[in-house]
N, C-alpha and C positions, 0 to 999 in steps of 0.2 A: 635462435639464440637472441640475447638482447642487454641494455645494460642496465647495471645496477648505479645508484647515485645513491650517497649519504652525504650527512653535516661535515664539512670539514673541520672541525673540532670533533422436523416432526411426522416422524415417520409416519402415515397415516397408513391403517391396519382393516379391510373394511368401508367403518365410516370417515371422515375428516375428523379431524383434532384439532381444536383449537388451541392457537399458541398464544402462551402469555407469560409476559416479562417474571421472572424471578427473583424478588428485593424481598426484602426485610424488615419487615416490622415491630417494633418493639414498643409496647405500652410504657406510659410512666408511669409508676406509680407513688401518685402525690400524698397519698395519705399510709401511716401504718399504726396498728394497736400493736405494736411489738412494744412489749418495756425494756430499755436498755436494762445492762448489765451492770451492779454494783449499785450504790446510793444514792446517784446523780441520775435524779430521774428525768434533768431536766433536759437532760445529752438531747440533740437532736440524730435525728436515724441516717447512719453511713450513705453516701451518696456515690454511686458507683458510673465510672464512664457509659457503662448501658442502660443507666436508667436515664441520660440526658441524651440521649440518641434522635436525631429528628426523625417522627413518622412517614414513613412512606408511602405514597398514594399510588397502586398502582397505575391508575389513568395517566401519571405521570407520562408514564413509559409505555405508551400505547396509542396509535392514532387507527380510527375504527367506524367504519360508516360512512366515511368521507366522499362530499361532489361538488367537483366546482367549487374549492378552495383551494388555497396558498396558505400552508400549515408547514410546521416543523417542531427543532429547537437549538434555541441559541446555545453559542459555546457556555458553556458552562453549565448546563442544564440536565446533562446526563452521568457526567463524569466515572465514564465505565461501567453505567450500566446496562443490563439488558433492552431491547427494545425491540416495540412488534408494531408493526403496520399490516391493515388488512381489512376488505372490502373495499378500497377508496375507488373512487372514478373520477374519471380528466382533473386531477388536482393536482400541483405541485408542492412537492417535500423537500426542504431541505431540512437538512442533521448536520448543523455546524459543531457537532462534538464529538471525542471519542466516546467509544463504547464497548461492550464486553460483545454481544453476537445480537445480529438483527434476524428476524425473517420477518417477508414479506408474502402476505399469502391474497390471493383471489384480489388483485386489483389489476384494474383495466383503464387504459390510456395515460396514464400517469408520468409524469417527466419527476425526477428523483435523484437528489445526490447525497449521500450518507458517507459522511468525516471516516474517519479511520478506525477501523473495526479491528478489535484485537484478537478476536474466534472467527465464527461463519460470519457469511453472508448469505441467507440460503432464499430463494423467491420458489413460490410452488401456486400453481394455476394463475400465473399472471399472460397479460397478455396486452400488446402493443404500449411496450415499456420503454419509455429515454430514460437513461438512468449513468450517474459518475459515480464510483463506487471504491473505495481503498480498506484492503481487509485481507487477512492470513488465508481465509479459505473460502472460494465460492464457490458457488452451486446452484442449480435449477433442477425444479421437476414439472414437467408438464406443463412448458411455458411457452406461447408463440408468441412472436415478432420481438425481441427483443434488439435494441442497440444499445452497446454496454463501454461506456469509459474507463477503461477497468488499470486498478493494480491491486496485482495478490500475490504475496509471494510465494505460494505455494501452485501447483498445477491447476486451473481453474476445471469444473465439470460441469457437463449439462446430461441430462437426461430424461429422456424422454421429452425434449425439447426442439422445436423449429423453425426456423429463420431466425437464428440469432447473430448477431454481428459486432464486432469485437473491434475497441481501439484502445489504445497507450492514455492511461488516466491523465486530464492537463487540467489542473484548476492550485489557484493560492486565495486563501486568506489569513489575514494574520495569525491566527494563534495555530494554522493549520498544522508547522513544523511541529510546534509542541504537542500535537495531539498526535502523530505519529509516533512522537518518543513516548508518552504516555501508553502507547496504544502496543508498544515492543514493535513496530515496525520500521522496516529501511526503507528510505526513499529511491534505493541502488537495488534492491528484490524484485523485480516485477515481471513475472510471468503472463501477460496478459494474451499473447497470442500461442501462448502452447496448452491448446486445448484440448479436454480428455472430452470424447461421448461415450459415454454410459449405455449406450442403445441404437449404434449405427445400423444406416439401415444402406442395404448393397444399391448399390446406383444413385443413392441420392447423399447429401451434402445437407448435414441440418446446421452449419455452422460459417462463418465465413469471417473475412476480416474486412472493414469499414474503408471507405478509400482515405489516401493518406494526406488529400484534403478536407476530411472530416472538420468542422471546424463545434466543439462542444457547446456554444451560444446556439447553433441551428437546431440541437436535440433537446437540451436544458436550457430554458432562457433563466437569466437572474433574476431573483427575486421581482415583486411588483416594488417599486420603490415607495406605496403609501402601507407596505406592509412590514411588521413587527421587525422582518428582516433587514429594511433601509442602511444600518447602521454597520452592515458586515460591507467591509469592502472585500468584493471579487475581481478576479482575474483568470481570463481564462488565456490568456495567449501562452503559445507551448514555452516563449523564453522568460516566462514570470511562474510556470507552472515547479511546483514543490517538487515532484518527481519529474526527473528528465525524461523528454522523450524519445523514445525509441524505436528503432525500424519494427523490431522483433522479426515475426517470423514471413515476413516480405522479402521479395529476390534481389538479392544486392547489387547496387549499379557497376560492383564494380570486383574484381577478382583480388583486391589487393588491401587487405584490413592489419590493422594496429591493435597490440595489446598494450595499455599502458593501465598499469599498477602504482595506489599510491599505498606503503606503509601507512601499519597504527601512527596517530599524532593528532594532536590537539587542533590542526588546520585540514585535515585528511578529507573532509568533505567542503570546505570553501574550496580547495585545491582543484578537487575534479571538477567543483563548478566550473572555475576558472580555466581549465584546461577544456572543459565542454565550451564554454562562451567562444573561445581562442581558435578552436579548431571547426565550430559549425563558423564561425566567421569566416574561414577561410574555403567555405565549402564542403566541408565533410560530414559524415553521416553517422551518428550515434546507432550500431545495432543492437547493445543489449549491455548492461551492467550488471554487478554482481559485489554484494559486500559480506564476506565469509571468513571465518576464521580459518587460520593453518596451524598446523605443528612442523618443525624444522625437517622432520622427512616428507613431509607434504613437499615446501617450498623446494626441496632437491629434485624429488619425481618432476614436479609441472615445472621447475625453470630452467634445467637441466643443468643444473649448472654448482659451484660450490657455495653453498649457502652458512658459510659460519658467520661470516659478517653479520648475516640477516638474524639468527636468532632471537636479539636483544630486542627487535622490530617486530617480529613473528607473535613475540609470548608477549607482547605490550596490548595485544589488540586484532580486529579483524581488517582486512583490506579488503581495498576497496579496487573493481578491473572494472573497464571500458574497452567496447570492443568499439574503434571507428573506421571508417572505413571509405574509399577512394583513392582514384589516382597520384602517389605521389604522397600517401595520408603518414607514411613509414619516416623520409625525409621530412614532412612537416612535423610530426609530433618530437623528433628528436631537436628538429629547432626550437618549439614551445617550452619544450623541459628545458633546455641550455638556458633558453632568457626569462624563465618564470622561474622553477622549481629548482635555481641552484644550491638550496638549503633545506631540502626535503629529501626523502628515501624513498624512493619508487624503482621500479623497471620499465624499461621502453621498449617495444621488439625495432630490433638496427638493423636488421636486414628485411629486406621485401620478399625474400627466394624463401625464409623460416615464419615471416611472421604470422602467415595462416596458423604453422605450427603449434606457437606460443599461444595463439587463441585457442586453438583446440585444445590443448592441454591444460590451460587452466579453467576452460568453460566445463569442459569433461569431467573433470576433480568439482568444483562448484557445485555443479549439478548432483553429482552423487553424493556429497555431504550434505545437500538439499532435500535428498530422495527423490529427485524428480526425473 
């Protein structure tokens, strides 16, 4: 149980297939022998929003042969679309933008970080990959040695893949937040260590987690600073990083975790920042967040409790849960809320003997409204 606060007021078949971006081309056409209609011959001819259309280059959207470069593009340079990388060797990529789905096909030793991806992320026949990666769906075929920065809100898979090693995505640059809104993604969604294999094989482990001193500058260094990219400011420390980071699927130090819930509301994500800043201060340990819609029998199942208050909060928006966790994490979080959040709408688990509870039952609902 716990408590409620309010305001008080390419599939390859065979042979390979080469993948390549999908845009849009449209011709202008500058000249017509059409004769208007009527006596005014001298009408100039209708000018329609598709015929001013900027043409599309595919080369745009494609990096292809690459060695022994520092290649990318800057924010603004993709703006949701398709993008393919493929052949490159020992060269460094950054995709400071969103975009619609990448694959990456047949590159070898490449360090790699691609902006927030709104579809896949799919790599096939890669091999000795460092790569930061934020995107709805990811996936491997037939890739060895990978180490993967990863957030994806959906189950990530490998298949038919070997040595791959998995951490909690940590990087900021500015216009990063907005490429995630852009991109339909949560910065609170991140399934990076609950991995599906597609093709396990009995006794052996093709997949693991990264230690949790992992630090993202040792696998991805930043840009060369005399290159194109100079002018993005990075950040990779996990308390500048856009998405929090999280234990995920790691053994907890401790038997005694917090659910704490913020209501829809215009501050619902400065808040959890603020409550993450508050409580890794005070020693405790982020294991997993979640930002998901309910409906009012929802919020009765998972909080077990009378939820008519809640309603008006329920149907405004999705909420946002944290799960934290350590000794004492029960008593401290119900301090944090009293001296921060006395003007907000959340739930705290109050007791230490239920709060496991309170975690399970709203991770459990979460999860299945996720499909995962």
């Amino acid at each position: 149980m716990g408590c409620f606060f309010s305001k008080k007021s390419k599939r390859k078949s065979g042979g390979k297939e080469e993948a390549t971006p999908t845009t849009t081309t449209v011709e202008t056409n500058t000249t017509s022998n059409a004769v208007p209609l009527g006596n005014n011959t001298d009408e100039p001819p209708k000018q329609y929003s598709w015929d001013k259309r900027e043409k599309v280059d595919p080369k745009d959207y494609m990096l292809t042969g690459l060695k022994d470069v520092t290649v990318g593009r800057l924010p603004g340079k993709l703006n949701g679309q398709q993008f393919v990388i493929q052949e490159c060797e020992n060269c460094n990529i950054y995709v400071f933008d969103h975009s619609a789905t990448i694959t990456i096909d047949d590159c070898v030793n490449c360090r790699i970080f691609l902006g927030p991806v709104k579809g896949s992320v799919f790599f096939r026949d890669c091999k000795d990959i460092k790569c930061v990666v934020a995107c709805q769906q990811f996936r491997t075929r037939d890739c060895k040695k990978m180490d993967v920065f990863l957030c994806c809100a959906t189950q990530p898979i490998i298949e038919s893949s070997t040595g791959m090693k998995f951490s909690c995505f940590q990087y900021y640059y500015p216009e990063l937040a907005y490429h995630f809104k852009d991109a339909g993604l949560s910065i609170f969604n991140n399934n990076w260590s609950n991995i599906h294999d597609f093709t396990p094989v009995s006794g052996e482990n093709n997949w693991s987690l990264l230690p949790e001193t992992a630090a993202v500058l040792d696998y991805v260094p930043l840009p060369d600073p005399e290159s194109e990219f100079k002018s993005v400011h990075i950040f990779t420390e996990p308390d500048r990083s856009i998405v929090p980071l999280t234990k995920g699927g790691r053994r907890k130090d401790s038997d005694e975790s917090c659910l704490f819930v913020f209501f829809a509301g215009n501050y619902s994500t400065p808040n959890a920042r603020k409550l993450l800043d508050e409580a890794t201060a005070k020693g405790f340990v982020l294991i997993q967040t979640k930002e998901v819609s309910m409906r009012p029998e929802d919020a009765k199942r998972v909080f077990q409790t009378n939820t008519e208050g809640l309603v008006e909060w329920i149907t405004t928006g999705p909420v946002i849960a944290m799960e934290l966790n350590g000794e004492g994490v029960v008593e401290a979080c119900n301090s944090i809320a009293n001296e921060h959040f006395s003007g907000t709408k959340f739930f705290v688990s109050d007791n230490k003997n239920t709060s496991s509870r309170d975690v399970d039952h709203f991770f459990n609902f979460a999860d299945m409204q996720m499909g995962l």
